[in-house]
N, CA, C and O of each residue as an XYZ file, in Angstrom:
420
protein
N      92.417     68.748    120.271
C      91.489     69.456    119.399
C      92.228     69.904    118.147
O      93.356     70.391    118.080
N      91.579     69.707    117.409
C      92.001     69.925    115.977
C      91.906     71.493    115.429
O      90.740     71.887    115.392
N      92.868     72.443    115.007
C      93.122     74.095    115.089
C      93.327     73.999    113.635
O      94.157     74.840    113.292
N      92.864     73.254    112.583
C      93.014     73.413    111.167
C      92.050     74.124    110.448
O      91.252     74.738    111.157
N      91.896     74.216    109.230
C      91.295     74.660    108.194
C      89.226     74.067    108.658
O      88.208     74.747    108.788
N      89.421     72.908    108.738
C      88.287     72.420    108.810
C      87.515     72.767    109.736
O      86.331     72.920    109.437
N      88.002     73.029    111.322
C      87.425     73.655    112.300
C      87.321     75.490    112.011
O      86.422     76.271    112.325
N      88.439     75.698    111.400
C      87.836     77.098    111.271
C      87.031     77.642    110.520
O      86.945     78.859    110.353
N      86.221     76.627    109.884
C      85.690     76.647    108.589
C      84.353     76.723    109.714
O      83.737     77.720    110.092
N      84.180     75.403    110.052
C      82.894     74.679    111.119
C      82.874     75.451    112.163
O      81.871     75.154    112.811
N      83.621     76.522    112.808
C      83.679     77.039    113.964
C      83.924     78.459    113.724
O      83.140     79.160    114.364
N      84.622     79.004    113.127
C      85.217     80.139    112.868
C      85.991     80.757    113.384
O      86.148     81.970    113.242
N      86.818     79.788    114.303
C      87.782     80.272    115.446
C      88.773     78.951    115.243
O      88.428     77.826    114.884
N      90.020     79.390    115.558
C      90.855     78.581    116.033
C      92.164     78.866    116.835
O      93.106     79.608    116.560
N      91.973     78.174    117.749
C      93.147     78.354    118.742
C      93.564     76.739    119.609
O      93.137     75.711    119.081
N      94.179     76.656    120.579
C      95.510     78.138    120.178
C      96.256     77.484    119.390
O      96.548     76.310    119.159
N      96.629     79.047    118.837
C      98.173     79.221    118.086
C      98.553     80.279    118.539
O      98.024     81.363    118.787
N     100.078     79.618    118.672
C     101.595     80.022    119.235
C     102.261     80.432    118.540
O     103.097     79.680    118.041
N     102.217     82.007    118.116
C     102.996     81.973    117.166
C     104.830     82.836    117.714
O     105.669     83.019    116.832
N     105.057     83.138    118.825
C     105.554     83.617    119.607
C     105.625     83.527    120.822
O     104.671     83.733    121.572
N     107.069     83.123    121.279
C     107.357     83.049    122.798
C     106.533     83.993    123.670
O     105.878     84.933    123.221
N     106.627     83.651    124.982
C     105.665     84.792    126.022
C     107.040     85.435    125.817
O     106.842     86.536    125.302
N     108.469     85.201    126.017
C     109.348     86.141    126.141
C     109.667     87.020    125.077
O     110.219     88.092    125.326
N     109.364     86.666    123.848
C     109.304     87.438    122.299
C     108.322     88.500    122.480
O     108.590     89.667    122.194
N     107.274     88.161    122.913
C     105.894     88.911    123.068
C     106.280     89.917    124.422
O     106.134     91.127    124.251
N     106.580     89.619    125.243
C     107.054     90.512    126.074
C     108.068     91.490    125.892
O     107.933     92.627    126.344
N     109.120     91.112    125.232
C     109.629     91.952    124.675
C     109.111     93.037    123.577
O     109.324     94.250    123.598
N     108.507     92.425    122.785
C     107.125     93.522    121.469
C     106.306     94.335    122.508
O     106.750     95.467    122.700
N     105.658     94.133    122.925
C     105.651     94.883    124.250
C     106.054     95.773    124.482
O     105.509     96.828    124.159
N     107.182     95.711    125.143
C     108.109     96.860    125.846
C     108.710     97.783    124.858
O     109.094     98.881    125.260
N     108.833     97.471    123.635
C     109.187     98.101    122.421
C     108.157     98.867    122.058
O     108.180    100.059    121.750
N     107.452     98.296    122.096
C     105.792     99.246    121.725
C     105.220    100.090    122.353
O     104.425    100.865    121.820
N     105.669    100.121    124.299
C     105.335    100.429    125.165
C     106.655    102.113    125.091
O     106.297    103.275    125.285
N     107.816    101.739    124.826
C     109.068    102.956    124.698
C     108.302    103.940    123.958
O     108.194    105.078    124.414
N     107.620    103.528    122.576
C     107.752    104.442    121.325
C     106.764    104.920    121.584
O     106.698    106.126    121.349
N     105.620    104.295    122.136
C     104.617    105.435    123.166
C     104.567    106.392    123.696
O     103.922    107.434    123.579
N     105.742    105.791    124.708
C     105.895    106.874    125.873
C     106.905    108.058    125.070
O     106.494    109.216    124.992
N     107.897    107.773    124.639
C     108.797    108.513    123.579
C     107.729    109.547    122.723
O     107.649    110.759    122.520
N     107.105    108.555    122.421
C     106.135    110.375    121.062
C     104.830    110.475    122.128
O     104.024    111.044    121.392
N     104.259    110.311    123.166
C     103.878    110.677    124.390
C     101.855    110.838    123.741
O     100.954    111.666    123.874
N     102.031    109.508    123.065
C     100.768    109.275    122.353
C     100.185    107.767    123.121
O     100.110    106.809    122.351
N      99.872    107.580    124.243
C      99.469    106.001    124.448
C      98.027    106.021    124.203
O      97.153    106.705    124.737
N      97.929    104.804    122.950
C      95.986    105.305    123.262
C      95.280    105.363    122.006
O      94.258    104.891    121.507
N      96.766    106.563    121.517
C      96.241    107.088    120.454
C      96.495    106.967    118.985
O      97.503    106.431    118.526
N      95.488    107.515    118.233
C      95.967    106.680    116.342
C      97.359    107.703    116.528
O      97.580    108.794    117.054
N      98.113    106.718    115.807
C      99.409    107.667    114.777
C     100.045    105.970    114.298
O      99.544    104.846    114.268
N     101.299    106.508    113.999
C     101.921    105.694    112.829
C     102.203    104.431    113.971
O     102.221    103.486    113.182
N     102.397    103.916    115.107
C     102.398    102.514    115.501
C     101.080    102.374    115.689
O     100.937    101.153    115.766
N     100.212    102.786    115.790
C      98.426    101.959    115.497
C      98.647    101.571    114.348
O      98.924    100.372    114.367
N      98.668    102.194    112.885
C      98.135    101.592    111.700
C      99.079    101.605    110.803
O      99.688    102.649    110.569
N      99.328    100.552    110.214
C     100.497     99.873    109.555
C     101.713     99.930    109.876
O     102.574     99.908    108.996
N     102.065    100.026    111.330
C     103.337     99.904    111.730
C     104.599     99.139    111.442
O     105.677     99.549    111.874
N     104.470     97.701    110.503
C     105.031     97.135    110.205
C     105.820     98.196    108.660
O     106.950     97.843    108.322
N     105.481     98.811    108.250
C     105.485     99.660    107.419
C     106.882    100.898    108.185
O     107.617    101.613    107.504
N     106.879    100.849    108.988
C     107.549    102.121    109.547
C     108.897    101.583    110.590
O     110.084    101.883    110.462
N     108.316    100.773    111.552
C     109.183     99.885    112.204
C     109.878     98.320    111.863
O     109.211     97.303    112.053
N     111.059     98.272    111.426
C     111.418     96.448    111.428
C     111.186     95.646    112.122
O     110.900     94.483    111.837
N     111.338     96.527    114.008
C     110.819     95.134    114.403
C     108.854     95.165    114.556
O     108.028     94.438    115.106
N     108.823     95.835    114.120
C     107.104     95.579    114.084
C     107.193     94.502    112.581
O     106.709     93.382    112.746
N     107.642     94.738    111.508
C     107.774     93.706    110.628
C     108.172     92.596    110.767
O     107.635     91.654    110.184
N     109.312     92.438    111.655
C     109.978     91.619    111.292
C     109.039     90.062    112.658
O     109.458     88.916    112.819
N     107.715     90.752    113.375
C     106.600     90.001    113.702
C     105.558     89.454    112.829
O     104.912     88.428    113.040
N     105.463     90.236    111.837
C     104.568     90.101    111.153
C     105.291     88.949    109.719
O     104.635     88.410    108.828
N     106.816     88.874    109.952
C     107.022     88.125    108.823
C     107.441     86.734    109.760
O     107.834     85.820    109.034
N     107.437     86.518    110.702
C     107.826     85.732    111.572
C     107.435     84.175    110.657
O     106.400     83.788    110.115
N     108.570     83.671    110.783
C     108.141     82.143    110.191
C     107.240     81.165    111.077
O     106.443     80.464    110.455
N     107.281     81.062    112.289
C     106.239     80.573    113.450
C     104.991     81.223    113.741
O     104.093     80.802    114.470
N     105.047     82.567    112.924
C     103.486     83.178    112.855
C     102.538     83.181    111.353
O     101.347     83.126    111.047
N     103.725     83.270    110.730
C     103.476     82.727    109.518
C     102.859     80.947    109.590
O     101.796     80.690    109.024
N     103.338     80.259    110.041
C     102.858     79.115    110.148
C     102.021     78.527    110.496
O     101.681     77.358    110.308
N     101.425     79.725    111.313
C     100.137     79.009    112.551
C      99.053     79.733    111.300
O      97.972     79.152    111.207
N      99.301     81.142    110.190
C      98.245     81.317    109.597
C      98.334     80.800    107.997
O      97.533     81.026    107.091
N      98.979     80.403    107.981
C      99.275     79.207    106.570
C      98.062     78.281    106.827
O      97.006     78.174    106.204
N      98.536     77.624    107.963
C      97.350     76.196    108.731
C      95.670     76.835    108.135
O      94.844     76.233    107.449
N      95.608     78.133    108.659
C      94.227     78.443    108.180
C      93.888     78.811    106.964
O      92.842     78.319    106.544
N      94.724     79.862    105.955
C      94.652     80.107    104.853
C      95.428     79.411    103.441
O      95.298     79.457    102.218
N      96.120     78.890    104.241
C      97.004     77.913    103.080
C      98.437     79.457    102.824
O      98.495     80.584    103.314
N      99.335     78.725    101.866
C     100.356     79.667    101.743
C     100.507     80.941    100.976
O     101.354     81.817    101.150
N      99.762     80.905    100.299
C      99.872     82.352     99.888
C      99.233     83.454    100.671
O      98.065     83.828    100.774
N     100.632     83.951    101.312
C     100.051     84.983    102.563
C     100.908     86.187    101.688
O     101.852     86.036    100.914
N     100.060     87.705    102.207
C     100.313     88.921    101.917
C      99.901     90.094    103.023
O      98.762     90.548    103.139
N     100.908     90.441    103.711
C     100.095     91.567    104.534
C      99.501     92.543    103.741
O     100.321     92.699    102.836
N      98.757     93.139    103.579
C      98.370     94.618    103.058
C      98.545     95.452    103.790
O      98.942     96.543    103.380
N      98.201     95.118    105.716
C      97.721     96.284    106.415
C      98.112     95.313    107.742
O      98.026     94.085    107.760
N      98.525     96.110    108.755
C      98.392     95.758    109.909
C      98.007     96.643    111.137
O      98.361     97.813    110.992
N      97.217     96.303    112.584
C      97.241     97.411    112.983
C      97.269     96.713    114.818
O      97.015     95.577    115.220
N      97.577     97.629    115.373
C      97.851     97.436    116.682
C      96.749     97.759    117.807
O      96.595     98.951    118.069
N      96.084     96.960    118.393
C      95.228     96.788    119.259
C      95.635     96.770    120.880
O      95.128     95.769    121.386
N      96.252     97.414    121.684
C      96.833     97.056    122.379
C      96.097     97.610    123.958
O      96.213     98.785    124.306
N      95.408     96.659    124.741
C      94.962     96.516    126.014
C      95.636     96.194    127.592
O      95.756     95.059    128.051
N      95.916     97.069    128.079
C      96.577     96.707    129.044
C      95.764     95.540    130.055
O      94.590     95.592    130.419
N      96.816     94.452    130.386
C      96.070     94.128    131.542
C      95.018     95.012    132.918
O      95.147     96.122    133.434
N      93.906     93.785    133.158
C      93.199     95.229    134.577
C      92.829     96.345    134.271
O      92.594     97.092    135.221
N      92.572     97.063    132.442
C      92.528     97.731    132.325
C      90.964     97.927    131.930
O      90.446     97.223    131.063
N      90.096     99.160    132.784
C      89.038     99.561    132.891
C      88.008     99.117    131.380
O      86.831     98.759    131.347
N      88.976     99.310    130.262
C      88.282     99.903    129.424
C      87.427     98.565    128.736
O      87.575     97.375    129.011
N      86.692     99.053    127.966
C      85.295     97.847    127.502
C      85.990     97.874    125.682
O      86.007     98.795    124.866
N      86.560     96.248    125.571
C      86.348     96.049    123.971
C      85.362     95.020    123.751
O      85.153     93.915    124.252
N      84.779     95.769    122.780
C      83.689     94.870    122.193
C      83.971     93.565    121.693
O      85.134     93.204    121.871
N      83.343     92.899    121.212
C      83.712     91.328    120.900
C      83.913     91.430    119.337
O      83.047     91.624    118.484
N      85.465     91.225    119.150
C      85.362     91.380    117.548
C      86.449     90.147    117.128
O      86.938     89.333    117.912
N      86.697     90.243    115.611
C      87.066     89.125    114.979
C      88.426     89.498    114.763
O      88.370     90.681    114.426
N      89.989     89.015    114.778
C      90.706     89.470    114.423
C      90.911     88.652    112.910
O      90.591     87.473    112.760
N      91.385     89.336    112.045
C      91.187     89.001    110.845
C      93.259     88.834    110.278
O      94.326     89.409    110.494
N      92.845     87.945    109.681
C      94.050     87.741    108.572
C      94.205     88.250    107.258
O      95.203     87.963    106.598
């Protein structure tokens, strides 16, 4: 299946893209999971919900990732710019209800 420009155009979805190891991602994770438990906020807005890349390197240094960068080049072409990033984070098995939304570039 074809995950380019043209299907996301005709579809408005495209997957998958890989833009990170399960072991990279697991690790972001557990990093994300410390600074939680550390400022004793899980859940909740503060500075790793919204624009964390802004505050943390390695939250940036995901967001500048050349293999994540690449998978959203494919859809937008190259001139990429973060403005904003923000952290959505669902535990597995976990009770709670997210609505069906779009993640955006």
């Amino acid at each position: 299946m074809s995950y380019g420009i043209e299907n996301f155009a005709q579809n408005g979805f495209a997957f998958p893209m890989r833009g990170i190891s399960a072991d990279a991602a697991a690790d972001w994770v557990e990093r994300y999971a410390f600074y939680e438990r550390m400022l004793g906020m899980k859940g909740r807005v503060g500075i790793l919900r919204f624009k964390p890349h802004l505050a943390f390197t390695w939250m940036y240094d995901l967001v500048a990732n050349p293999d994540v960068l690449d998978q959203i080049e494919r859809i937008i072409g190259p001139d990429i710019l973060c403005v904003g990033s923000i952290v959505w984070l669902k535990d597995a098995h976990d009770p709670a209800f997210v609505s069906w939304h779009q993640a955006t570039v």
